[in-house]
C-alpha positions as CSV (number, residue, x, y, z in Angstrom):
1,X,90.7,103.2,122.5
2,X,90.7,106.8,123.5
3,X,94.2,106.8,124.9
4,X,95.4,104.8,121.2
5,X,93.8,107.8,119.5
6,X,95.2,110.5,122.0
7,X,98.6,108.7,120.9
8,X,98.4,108.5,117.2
9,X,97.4,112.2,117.2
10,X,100.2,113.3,118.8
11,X,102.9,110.8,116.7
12,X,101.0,112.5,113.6
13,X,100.9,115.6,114.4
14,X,104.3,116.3,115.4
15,X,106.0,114.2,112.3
16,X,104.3,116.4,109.7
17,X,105.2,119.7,111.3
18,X,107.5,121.1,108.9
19,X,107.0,117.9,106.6
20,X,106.8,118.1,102.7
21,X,102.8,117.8,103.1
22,X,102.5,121.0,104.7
23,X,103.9,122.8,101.7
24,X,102.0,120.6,99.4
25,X,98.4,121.9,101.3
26,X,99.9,125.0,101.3
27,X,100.1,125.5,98.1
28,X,96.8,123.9,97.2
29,X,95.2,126.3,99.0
30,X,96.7,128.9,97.0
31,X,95.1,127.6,94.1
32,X,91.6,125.7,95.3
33,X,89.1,126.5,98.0
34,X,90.0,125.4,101.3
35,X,86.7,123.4,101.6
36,X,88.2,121.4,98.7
37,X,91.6,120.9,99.1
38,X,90.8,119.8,103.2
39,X,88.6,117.1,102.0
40,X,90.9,116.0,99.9
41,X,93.9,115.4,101.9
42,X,91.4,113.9,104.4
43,X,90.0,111.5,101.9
44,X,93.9,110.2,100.7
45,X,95.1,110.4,104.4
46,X,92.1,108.4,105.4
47,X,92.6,105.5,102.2
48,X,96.5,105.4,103.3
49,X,96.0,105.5,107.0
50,X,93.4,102.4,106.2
51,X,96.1,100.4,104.4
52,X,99.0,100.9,106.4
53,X,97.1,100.0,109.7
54,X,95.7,96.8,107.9
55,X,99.1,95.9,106.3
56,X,101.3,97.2,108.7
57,X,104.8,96.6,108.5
58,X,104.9,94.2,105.4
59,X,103.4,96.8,103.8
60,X,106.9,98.1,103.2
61,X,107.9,95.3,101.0
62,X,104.4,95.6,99.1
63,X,104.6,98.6,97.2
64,X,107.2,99.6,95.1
65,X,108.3,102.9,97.1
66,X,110.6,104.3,94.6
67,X,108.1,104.3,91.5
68,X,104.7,105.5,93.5
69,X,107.5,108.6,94.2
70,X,108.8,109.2,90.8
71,X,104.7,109.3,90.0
72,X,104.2,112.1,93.0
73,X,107.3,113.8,91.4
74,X,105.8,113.6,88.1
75,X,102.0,114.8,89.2
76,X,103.7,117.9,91.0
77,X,106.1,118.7,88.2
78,X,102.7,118.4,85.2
79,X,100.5,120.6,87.5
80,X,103.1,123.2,88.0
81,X,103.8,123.4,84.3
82,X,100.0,123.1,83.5
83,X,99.5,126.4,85.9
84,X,101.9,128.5,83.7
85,X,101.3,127.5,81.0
86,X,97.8,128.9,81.8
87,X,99.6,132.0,82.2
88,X,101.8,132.8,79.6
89,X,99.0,131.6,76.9
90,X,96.1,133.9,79.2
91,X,94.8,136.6,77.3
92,X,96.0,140.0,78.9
93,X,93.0,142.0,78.2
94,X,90.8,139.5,80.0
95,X,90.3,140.1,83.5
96,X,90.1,137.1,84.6
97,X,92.3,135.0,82.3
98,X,95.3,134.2,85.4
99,X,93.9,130.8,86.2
100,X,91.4,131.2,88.8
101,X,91.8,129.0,92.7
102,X,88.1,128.8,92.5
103,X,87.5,127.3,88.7
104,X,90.2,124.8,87.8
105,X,88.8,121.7,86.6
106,X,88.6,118.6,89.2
107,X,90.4,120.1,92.5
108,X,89.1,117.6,94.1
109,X,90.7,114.5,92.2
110,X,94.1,116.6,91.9
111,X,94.6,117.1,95.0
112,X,93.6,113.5,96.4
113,X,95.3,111.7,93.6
114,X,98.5,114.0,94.8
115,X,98.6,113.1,98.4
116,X,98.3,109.2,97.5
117,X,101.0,109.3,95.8
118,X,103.1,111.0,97.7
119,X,101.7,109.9,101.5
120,X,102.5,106.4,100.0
121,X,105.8,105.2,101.0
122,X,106.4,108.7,103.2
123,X,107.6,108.4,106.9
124,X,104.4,109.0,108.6
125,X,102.7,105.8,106.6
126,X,105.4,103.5,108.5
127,X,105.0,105.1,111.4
128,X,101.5,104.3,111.5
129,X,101.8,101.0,110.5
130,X,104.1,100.5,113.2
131,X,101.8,101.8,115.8
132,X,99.3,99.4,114.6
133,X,101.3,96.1,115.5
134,X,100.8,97.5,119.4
135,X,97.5,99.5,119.8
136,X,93.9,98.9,118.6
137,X,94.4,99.0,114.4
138,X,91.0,101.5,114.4
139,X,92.0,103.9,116.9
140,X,95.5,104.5,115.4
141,X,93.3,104.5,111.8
142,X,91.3,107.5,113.2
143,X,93.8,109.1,115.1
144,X,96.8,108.8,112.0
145,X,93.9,110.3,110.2
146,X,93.0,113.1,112.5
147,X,96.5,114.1,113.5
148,X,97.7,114.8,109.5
149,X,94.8,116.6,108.6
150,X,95.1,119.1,111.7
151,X,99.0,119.4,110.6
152,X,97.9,120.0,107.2
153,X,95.1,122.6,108.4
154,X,98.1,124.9,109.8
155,X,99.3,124.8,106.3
156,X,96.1,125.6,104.4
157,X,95.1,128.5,107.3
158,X,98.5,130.4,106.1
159,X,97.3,129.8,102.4
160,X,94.6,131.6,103.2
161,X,95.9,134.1,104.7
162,X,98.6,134.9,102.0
163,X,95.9,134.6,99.3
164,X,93.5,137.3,100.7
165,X,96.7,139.4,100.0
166,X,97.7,138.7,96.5
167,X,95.8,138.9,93.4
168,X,95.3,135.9,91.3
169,X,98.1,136.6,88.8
170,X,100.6,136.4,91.5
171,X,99.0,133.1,93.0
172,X,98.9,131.1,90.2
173,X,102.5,132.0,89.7
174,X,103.5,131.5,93.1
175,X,101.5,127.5,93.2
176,X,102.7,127.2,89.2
177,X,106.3,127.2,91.0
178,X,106.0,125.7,94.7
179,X,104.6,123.0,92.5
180,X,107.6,122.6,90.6
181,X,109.7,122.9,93.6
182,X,107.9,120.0,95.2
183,X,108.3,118.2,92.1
184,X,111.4,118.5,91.7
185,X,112.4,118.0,95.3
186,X,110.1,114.5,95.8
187,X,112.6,113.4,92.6
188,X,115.8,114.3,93.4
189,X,114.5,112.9,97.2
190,X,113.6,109.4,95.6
191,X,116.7,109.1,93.1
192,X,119.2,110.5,95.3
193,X,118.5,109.8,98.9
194,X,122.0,110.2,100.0
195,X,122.3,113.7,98.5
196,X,120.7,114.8,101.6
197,X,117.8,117.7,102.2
198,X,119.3,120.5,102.1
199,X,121.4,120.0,98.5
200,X,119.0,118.6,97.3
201,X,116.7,121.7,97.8
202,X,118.9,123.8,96.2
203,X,119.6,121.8,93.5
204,X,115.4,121.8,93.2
205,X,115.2,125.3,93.2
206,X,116.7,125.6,89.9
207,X,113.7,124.2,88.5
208,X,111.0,126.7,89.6
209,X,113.9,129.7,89.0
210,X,114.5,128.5,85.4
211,X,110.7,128.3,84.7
212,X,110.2,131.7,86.5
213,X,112.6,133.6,84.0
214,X,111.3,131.7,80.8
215,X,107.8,132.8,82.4
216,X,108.9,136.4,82.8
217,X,110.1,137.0,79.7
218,X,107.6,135.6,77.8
219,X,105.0,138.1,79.7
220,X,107.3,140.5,79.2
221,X,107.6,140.3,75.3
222,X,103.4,140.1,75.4
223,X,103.4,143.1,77.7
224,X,105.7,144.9,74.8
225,X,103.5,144.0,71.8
226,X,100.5,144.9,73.6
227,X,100.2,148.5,72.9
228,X,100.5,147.8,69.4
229,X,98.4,145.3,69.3
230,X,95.4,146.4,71.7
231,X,94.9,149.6,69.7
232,X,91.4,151.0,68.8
233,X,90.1,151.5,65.1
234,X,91.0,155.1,65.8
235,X,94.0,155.0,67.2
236,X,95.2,153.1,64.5
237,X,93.5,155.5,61.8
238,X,95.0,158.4,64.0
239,X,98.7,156.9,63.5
240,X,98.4,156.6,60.2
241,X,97.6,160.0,59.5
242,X,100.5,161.3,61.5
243,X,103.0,159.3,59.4
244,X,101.4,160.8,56.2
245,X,102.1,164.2,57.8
């Protein structure tokens, strides 16, 4: 038991090194609390783990792989849209108007509901199911489990760290566009599998670069009308007098 657990750790652990899950908690914990965004990917890894082990390798002909992808595409590409959007409507006077990491409504569900989707289907899900046909189906469960979310921990630690280090305009811009980026990846990933990573990376960066400039210039034309616009009673009485002058 101990030695299937050992095992499933290590398969885990060393698949999702550098694996599209680590950006994915990365950039969740840009925008939630850690607290949150770890029990999240626990609770999805845990719910896929738990299927794959009890399905094992028919699960592969079970689920339609290509569609529960386009879905993850689609759920990465909405929240990344959602998050500037947030922005460029945000009032600039408000302090707090860039959409806050800590007040976003249900992080929990969003970020289990987008590691479903998207560890459904993904390398790591066969790999367990796999596993299971040989060693003790609960010890590769807890191990599968155990193994992803200390990979995915790596990825949430840097979050942190980056986040203590930006202010929260700059984050929510920075998750608005990973988001996309993921999004836009996961799809070109699923549709076009023989396109290969790398193209199809730099294909994906257009997305987040052609949001990014629509975003900056639509803060930029605010940041223009804002003087005239944010002007005191006074000001604008003082103004008015000068052009009579």
């Amino acid at each position: 038991m101990y030695a299937t657990i050992g095992l499933a750790i290590g398969i885990v652990f060393l698949a999702e090194l550098g694996d599209k899950s680590q950006l994915m908690a990365l950039t969740f914990a840009l925008r939630y609390r850690w607290w949150v965004v770890l029990g999240g990917i626990a609770t999805a890894t845990a719910v896929v783990h738990i299927i794959s082990v009890a399905v094992g390798h028919f699960l592969g002909t079970a689920l339609p792989t290509r569609t529960i992808a386009f879905l993850a595409a689609f759920t990465f590409l909405a929240v990344g849209l959602w998050t500037l959007r947030e922005l460029a409507t945000a009032d600039p006077d408000d302090e707090q108007s860039p959409p806050s990491r800590f007040t976003t409504a249900a992080p929990f569900f969003v970020v289990v509901s987008a590691f479903l989707l998207a560890e459904l289907g993904d390398r790591t899900m066969f790999a367990t199911a796999a596993l299971a046909t040989e060693k003790e189906w609960a010890g590769v469960w807890l191990g599968s489990t155990i193994g992803m979310v200390a990979a995915d921990a790596l990825a949430i630690a840097i979050g942190i760290l980056v986040g203590k280090h930006l202010p929260e305009r700059a984050i929510g811009i920075g998750s608005g566009l990973l988001f996309l980026f993921i999004g836009a990846l996961t799809a070109l990933d699923t549709g076009l599998p023989a396109l290969g990573i790398l193209p199809a990376a730099a294909i994906a960066l257009v997305v987040p670069l052609a949001a990014g400039a629509v975003l900056w210039a639509i803060l930029g034309h605010r940041a223009r009308e804002l003087p005239a616009t944010s002007a005191s009673p006074a000001e604008i009485s003082a103004r008015r007098a000068d052009d009579l002058r």
